[in-house]
mmCIF file of the C-alpha atoms, coordinates in Angstrom:
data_MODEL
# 
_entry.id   MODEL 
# 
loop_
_atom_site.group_PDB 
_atom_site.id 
_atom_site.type_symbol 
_atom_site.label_atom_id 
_atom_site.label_alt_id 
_atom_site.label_comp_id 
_atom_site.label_asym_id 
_atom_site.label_entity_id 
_atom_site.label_seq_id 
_atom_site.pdbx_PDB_ins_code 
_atom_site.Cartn_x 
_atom_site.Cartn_y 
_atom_site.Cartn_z 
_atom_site.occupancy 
_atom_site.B_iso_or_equiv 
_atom_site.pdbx_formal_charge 
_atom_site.auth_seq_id 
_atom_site.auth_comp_id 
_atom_site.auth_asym_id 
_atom_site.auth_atom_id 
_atom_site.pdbx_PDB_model_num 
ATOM 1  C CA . UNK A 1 1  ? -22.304 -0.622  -6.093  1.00 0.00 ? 1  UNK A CA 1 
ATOM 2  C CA . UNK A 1 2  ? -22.064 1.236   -2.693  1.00 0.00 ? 2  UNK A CA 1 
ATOM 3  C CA . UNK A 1 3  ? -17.643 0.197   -2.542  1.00 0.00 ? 3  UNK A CA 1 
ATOM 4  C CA . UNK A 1 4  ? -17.842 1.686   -6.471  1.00 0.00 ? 4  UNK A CA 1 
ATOM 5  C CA . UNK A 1 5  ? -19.142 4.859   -4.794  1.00 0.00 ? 5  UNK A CA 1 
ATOM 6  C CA . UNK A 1 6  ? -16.972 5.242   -2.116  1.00 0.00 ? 6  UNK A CA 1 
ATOM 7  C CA . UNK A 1 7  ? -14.449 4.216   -4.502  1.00 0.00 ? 7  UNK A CA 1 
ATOM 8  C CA . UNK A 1 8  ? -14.876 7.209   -7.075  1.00 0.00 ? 8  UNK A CA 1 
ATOM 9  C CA . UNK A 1 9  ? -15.600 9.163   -4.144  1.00 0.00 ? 9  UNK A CA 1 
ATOM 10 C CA . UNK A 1 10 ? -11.878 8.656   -2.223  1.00 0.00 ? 10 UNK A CA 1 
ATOM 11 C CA . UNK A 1 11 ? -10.426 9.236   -5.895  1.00 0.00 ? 11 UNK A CA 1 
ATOM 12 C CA . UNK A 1 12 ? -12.061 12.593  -6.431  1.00 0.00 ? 12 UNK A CA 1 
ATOM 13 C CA . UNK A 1 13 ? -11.354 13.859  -2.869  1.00 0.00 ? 13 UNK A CA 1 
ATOM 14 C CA . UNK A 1 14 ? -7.688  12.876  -3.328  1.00 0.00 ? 14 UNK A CA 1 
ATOM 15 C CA . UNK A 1 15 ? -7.019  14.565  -6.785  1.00 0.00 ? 15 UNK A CA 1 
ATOM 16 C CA . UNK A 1 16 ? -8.941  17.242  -5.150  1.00 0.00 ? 16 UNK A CA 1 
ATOM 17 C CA . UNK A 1 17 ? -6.202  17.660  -2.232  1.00 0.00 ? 17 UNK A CA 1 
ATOM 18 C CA . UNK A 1 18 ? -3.591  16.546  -4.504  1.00 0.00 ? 18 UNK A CA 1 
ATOM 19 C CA . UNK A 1 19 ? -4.079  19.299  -6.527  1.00 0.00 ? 19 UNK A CA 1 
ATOM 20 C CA . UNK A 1 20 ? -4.161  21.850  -3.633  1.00 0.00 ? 20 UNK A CA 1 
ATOM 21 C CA . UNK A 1 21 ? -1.184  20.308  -2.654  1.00 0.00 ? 21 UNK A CA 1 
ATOM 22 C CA . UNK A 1 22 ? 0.695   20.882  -5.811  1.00 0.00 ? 22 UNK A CA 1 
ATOM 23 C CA . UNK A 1 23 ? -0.177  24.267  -5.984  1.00 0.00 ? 23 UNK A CA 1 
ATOM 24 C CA . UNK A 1 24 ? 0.978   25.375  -2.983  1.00 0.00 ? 24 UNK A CA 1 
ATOM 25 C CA . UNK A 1 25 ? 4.528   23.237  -2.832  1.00 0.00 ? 25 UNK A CA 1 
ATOM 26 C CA . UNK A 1 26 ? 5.154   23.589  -6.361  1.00 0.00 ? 26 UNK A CA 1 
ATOM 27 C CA . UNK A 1 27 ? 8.275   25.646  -7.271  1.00 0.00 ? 27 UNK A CA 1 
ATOM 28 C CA . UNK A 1 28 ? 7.718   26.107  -10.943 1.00 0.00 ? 28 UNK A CA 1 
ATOM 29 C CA . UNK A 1 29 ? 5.757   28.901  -12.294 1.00 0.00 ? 29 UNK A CA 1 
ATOM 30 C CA . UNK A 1 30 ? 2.215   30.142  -12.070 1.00 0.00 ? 30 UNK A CA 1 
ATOM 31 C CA . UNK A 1 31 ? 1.602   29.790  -16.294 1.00 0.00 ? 31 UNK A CA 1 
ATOM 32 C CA . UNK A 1 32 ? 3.614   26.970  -16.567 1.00 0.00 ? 32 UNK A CA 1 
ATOM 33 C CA . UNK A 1 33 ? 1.423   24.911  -13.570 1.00 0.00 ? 33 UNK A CA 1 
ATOM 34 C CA . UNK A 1 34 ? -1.658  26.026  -14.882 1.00 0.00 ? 34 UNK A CA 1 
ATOM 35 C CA . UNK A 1 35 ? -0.448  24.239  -18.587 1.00 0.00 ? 35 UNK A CA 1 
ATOM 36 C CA . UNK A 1 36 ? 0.956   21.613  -16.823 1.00 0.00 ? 36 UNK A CA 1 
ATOM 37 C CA . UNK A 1 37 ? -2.817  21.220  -15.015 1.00 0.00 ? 37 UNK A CA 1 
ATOM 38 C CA . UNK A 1 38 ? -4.841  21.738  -18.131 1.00 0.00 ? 38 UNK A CA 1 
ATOM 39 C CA . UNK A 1 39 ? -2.823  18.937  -20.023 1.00 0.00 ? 39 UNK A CA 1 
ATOM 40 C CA . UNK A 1 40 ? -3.201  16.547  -16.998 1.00 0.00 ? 40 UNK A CA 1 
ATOM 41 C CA . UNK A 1 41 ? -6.802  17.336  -16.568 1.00 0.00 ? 41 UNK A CA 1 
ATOM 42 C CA . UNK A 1 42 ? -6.917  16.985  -20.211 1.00 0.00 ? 42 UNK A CA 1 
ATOM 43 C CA . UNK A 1 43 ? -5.034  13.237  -20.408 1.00 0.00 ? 43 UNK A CA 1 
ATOM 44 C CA . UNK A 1 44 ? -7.265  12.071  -17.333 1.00 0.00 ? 44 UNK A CA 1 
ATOM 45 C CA . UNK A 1 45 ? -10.483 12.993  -19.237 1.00 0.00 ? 45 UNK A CA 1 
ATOM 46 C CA . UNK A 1 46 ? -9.117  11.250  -22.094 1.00 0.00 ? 46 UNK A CA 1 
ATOM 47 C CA . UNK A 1 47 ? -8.980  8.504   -19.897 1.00 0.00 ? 47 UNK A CA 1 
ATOM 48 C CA . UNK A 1 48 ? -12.133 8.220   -18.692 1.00 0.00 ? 48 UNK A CA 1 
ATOM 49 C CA . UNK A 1 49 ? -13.912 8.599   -21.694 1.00 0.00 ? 49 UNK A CA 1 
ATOM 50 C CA . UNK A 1 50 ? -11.985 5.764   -23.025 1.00 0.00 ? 50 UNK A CA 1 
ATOM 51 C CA . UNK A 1 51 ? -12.993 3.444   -19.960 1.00 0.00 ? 51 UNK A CA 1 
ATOM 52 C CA . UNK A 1 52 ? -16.576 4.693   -20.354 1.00 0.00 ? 52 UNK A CA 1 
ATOM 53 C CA . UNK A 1 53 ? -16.502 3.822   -24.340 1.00 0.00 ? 53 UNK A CA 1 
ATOM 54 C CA . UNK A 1 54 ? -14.879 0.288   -23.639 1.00 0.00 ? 54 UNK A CA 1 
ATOM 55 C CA . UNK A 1 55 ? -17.350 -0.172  -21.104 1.00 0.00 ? 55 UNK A CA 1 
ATOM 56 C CA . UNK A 1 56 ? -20.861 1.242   -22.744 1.00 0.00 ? 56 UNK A CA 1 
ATOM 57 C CA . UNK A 1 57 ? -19.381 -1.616  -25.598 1.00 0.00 ? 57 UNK A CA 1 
ATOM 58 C CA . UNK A 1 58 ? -19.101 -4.217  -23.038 1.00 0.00 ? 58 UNK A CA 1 
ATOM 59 C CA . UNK A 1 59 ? -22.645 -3.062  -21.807 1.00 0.00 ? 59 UNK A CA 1 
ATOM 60 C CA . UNK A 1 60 ? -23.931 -3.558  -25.137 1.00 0.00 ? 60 UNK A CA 1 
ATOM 61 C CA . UNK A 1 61 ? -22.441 -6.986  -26.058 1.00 0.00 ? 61 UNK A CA 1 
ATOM 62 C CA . UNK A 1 62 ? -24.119 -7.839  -22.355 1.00 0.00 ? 62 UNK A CA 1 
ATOM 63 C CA . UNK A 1 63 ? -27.825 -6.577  -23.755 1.00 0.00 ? 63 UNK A CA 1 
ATOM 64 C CA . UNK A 1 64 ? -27.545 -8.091  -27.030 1.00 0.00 ? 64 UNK A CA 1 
ATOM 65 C CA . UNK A 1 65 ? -26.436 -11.580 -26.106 1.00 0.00 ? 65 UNK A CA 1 
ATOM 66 C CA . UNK A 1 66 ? -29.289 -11.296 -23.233 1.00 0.00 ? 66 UNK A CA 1 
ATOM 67 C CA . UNK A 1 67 ? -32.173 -10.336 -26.201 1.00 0.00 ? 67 UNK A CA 1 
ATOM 68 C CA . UNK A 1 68 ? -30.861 -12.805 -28.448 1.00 0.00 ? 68 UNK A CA 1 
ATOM 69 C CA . UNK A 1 69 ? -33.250 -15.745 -27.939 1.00 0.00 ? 69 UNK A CA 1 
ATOM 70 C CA . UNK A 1 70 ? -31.451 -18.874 -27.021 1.00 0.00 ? 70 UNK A CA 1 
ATOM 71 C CA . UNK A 1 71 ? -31.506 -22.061 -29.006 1.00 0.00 ? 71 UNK A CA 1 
ATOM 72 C CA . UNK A 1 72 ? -32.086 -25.083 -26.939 1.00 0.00 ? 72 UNK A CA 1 
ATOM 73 C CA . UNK A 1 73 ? -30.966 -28.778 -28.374 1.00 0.00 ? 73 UNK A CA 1 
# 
């Protein structure tokens, strides 16, 4: 749980100066970084709520096979 963490944690600080980055090198223009941004920001959240669907299913599966009882022979 703790590498998950530090995991998530690396990832955020990285967009975070990746982002700075762009902004200062970039050489295209201030509206058209800001839509390029919003539809990158908008694509990774896509993303994530995908993985966090797919997983919340997975999650389930996990609880319901654990609550069915198990039939012994």
């Amino acid at each position: 749980m703790r590498s998950l963490i530090r995991f998530f944690s690396g990832f955020i600080m990285g967009a975070l100066v990746g982002t700075v980055l762009a902004l200062l090198f970039s050489p295209t223009s201030g509206d058209e970084l800001r839509s390029q941004i919003r539809a990158e920001a908008e694509r990774v959240q896509d993303e994530v709520k995908k993985a966090a669907s797919e997983r919340r299913m997975e999650l389930e599966h996990q609880l319901e096979a654990m609550r069915s009882p198990k039939t012994t022979s």
